[in-house]
N, C-alpha and C positions, 0 to 999 in steps of 0.2 A: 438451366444451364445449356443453353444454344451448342450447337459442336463449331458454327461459327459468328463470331460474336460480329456485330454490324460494322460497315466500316468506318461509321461515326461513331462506334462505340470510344471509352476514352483507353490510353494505350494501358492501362495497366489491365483491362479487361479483352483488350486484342492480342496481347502477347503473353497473356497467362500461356503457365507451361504444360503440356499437353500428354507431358512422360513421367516417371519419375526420374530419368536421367537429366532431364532440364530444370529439375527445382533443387536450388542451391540453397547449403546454409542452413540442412538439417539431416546434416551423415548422423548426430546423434541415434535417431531415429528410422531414418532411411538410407541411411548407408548399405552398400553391400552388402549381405548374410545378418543383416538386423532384423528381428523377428517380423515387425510389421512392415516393411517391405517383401518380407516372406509373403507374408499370409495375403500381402495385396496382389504380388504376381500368380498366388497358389488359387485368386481368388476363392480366398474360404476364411472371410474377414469377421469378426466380431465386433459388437458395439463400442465404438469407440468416445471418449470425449477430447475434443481438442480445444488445448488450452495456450493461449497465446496473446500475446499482442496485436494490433492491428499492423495488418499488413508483413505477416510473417508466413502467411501460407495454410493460411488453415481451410480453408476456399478454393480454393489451388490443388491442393491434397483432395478434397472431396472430388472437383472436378477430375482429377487423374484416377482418382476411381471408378466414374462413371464412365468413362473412357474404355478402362478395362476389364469392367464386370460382366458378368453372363445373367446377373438377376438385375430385376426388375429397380431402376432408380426414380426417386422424389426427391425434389431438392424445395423444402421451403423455409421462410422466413417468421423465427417467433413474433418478430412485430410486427404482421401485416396477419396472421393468422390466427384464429381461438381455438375455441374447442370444440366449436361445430366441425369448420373443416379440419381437425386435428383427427375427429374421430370417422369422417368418413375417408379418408385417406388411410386411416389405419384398418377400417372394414374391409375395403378394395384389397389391403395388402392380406388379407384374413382370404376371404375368397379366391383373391391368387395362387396361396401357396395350397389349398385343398384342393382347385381347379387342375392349377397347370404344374403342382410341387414348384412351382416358383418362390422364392423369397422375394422380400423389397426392402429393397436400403433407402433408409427414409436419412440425409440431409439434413439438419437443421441450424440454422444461420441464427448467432445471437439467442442460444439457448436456454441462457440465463434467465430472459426477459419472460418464460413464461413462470407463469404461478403454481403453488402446490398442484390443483385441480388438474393443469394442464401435465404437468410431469408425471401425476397418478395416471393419470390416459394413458402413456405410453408404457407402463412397468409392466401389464400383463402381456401386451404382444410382442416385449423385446424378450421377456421369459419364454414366452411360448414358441421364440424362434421365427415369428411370421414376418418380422423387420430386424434389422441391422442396424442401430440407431449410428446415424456419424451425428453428434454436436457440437458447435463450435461456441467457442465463447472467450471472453478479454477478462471472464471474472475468475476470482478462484472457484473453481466447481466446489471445493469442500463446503463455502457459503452459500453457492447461487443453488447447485442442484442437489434434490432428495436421495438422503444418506440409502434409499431401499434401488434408486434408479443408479444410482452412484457406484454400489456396489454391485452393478452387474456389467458396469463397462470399464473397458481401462481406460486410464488418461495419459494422454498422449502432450509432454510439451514440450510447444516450438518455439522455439528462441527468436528474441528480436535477430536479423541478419547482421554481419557484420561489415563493415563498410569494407571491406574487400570484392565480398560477394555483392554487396550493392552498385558499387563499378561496374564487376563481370555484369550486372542486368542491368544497368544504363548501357553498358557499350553494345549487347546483344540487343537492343532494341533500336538505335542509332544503326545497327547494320542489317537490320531485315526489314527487306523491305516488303514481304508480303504484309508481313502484319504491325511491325513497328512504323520506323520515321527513314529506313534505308532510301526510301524514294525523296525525301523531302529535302537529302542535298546537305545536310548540315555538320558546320565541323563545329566542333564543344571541345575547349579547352577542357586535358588535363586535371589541373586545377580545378575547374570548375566543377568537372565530374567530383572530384574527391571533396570539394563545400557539400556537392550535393548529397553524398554520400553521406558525410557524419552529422550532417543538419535535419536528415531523414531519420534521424532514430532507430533504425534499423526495419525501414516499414519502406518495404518496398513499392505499397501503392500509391505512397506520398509523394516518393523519389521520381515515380516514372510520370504521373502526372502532372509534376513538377518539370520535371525534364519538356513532356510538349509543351505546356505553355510556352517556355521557353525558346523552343527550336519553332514552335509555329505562330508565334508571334513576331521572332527575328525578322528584320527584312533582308531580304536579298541581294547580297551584294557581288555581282560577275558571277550570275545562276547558283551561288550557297550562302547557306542561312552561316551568320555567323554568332556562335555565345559566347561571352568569354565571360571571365567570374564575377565581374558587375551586373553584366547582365544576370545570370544565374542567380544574383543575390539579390535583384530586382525580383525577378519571376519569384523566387522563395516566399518573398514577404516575410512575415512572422510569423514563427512555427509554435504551432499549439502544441504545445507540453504536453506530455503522455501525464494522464493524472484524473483520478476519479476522487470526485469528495466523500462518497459513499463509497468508494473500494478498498480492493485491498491497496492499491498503489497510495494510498489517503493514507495506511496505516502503517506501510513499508515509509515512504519519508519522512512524517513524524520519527517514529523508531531510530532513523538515522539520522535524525537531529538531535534528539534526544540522547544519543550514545555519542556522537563526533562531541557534544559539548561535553558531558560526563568523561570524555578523554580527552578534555583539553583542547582539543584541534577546533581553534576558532574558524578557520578556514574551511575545513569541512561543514562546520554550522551555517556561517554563512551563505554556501552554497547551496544546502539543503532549505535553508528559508527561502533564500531567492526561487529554486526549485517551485516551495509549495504559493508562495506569493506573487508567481508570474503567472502561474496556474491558474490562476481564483479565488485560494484558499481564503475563506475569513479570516483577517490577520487578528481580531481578538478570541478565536480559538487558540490561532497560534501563540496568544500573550497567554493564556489560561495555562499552557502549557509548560509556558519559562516562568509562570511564578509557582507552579507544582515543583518544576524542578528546582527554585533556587532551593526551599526548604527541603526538598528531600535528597537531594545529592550535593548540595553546601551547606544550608541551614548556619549551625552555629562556629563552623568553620569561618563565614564570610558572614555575619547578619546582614551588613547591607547588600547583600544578595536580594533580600524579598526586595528591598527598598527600590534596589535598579529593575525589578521587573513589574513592580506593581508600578512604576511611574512610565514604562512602557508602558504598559496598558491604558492607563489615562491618557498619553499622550496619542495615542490610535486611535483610541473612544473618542478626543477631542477632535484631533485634524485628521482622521482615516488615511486613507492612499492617497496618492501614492506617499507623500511625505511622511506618514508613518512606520514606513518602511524602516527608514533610516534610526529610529526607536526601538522597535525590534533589533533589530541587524548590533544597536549599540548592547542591550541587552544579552544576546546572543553572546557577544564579544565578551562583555565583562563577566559572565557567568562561565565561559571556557576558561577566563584566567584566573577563575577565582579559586582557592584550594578547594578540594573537595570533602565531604565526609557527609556519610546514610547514618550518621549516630543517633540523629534523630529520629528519620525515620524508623531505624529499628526499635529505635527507646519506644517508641508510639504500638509499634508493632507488639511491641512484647506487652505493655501495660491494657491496648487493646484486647488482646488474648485472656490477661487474667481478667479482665472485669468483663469478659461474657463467659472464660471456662470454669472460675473460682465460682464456690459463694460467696452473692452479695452481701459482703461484711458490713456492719452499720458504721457509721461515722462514729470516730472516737467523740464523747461527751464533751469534751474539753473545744472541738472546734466544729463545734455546731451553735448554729445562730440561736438565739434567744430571746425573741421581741414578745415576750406576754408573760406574765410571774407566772402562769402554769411552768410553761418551759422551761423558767429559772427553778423552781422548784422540785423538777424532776431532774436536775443536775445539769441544765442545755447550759454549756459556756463554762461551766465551773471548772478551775483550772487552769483556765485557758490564760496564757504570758504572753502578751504584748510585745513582739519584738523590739519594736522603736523604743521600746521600753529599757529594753538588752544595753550591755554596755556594749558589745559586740555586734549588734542588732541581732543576735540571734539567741532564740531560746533554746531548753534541752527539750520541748514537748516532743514526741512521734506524732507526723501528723498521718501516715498510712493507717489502715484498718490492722489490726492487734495479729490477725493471721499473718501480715505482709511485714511488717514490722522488720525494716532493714534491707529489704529488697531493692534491688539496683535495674534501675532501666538503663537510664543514660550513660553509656562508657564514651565519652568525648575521646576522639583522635590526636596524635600529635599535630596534625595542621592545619596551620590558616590561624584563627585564634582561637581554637579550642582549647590549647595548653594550659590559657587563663584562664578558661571559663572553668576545665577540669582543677585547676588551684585553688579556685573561688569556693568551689562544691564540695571540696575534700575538706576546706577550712572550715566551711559551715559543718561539715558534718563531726569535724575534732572539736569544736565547742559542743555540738549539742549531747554530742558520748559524755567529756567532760560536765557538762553540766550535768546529765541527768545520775552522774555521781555523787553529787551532792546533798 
């Protein structure tokens, strides 16, 4: 981390904030008489992890601490580094502080990406006080980092910015000129700022590097650049979706697809697919998903629930993206409006439970197969009434094990068409009482 970054560096690395009073859009945290802006001006900081988005300041915040520290600063990167130089860097910081009672705040960008091995590296000198670990990272630390290094730092999270504050740092950098685009003459609609604002996501580095393209690609017209929201939506291009197939972001919009349809809100489903489907996401994960859910949160409510997502799914299998899209998104639709009910799922739930908590009861004799005269002769099948047989099609046989005998899984709901199917089961189950009165 340079104290001044080159002047072809790109602007979101020349107009990084150099205070804590210039990083905007996390009073949460750094607001006035907030503990760790405390402890950052008391310089007497502890190992911190930060947890964030990209381009929300978590880099930003490291730098303004090496700014204002009195020990000793390294600032390096999990992915360019191992565990050779992981450990001589941590040796230097061992010799340091017996040397000169210095500490070293060790930095680490993308902390996630190192391995067990590497994170056991750093657990005894962040105990032993000889570093300050700061770690940055876009993953949830509860998954990415070790639960023994985990628990000796706080975490620290930053929020995407809000496009408020992302204005405030377009317009702050359009007007300095030491380090921004103040020299370069340019006037930027308005408008254009606030596209740029909510199309950034709240990632400030996207915003500003977006912003020069723009201002220095403009040509010049009567000595100023001029943008306005075409152009800006030119420079934009197409913005990559915040979304990781292996993260947690992967399992935050599943979850919110999964629930905006379970609540009907076809609308929210929709967008939540589009979300994960503009992203990347394998759209026959995504089918895996809606034919979990028609059975388990419609099921017998709608049967042709399975129907409409199992024939998504073939239809993706067959013609993939994009035109599969529109298959999903149908499914998506018909499964928000379809009634709902877990009756099944429960029912499963519970019959799961007894046949792994009960004893394994044996199959009643009466409906057990019988293909050899041994097995007729030791009673396999005897008994056994032929429904179609039935004038009713049904018999009075119990076909549960002798312990279970009358046990209810399935309690069908009033909607959608449960009501029939619960009509159907209570009939069947009033002949076979009646019957077996007989």
């Amino acid at each position: 981390m340079p104290d001044a970054p080159r002047p072809d560096a790109p602007l979101a690395d020349r107009i990084r904030p150099r205070t804590l009073e210039e990083i905007l859009g996390q009073d949460e945290v750094l607001g006035p008489g907030k503990p760790l802006r405390r402890a950052i001006e008391s310089d007497y900081l502890r190992s911190l992890i930060l947890w964030g988005p990209p381009g929300s300041g978590k880099t930003t915040l490291a730098h303004v601490i090496r700014l204002r520290t009195r020990h000793h600063f390294e600032a390096i990167s999990a992915v360019l580094t191992g565990v050779k130089e992981l450990k001589e860097l941590l040796k230097a910081a061992e010799v340091r502080r017996k040397r000169d009672q210095r500490r070293t705040i060790v930095f680490i960008d993308e902390i996630h990406r190192y391995n067990k091995a590497q994170q056991d590296a750093l657990l005894s000198h962040v105990e032993s006080g000889d570093v300050v670990l700061i770690g940055a990272t876009t993953e949830n630390p509860s998954f990415e980092v070790n639960a023994a290094l985990l628990s000796r730092c706080r975490v620290v999270v930053l929020k995407p910015l809000g496009a408020p504050q992302l204005v405030d740092v377009l317009r702050r950098a359009l007007t300095d000129a030491e380090r921004g685009l103040g020299a370069a003459g340019a006037d930027v609609g308005d408008d254009a700022l606030e596209f740029l604002a909510q199309a950034s996501d709240g990632d400030a580095r996207t915003a500003l590097n977006v912003l020069e393209m723009a201002v220095m690609t403009a040509p010049p017209q009567d000595g100023r650049r001029q943008v306005d929201l075409k152009a800006m939506r030119q420079a934009f291009a197409r913005k990559a979706l915040l979304y990781d197939r292996a993260g947690e972001e992967h399992y935050n919009i599943i979850s919110a697809l999964h629930k905006s349809i379970r609540n009907s809100d076809a609308d929210a489903g929709l967008y939540w697919l589009a979300r994960m489907l503009e992203a990347g996401e394998d759209p026959l994960y995504v089918a895996r998903r809606l034919v979990r859910f028609a059975s388990e949160d419609v099921g017998m409510a709608d049967p042709q629930a399975l129907v409409q997502a199992m024939a998504a799914q073939q239809a993706v299998h067959f013609v993939g993206l994009p035109e599969g899209s529109l298959a999903l998104a149908q499914a998506v639709v018909y499964l928000a409006a379809a009634p709902k009910s877990n009756a099944l799922n429960t029912a499963y739930s519970a019959a799961a439970r007894d046949a792994l908590e009960t004893r394994a009861e044996p199959v009643p004799l009466w409906i057990r197969n019988a293909p050899t005269p041994l097995m007729k002769q030791l009673g396999y099948g005897k008994g056994y009434r032929y429904a179609h047989d039935e004038e009713e099609g049904v018999s009075g046989m119990d076909c549960l094990p002798e312990a279970l005998v009358g046990k209810r899984y399935y309690e069908p709901t009033p909607r959608g068409g449960e009501p029939g199917v619960a009509e159907r089961l209570d009939e069947a189950r009033r002949i076979r009482e009646q019957k077996k009165d007989k």
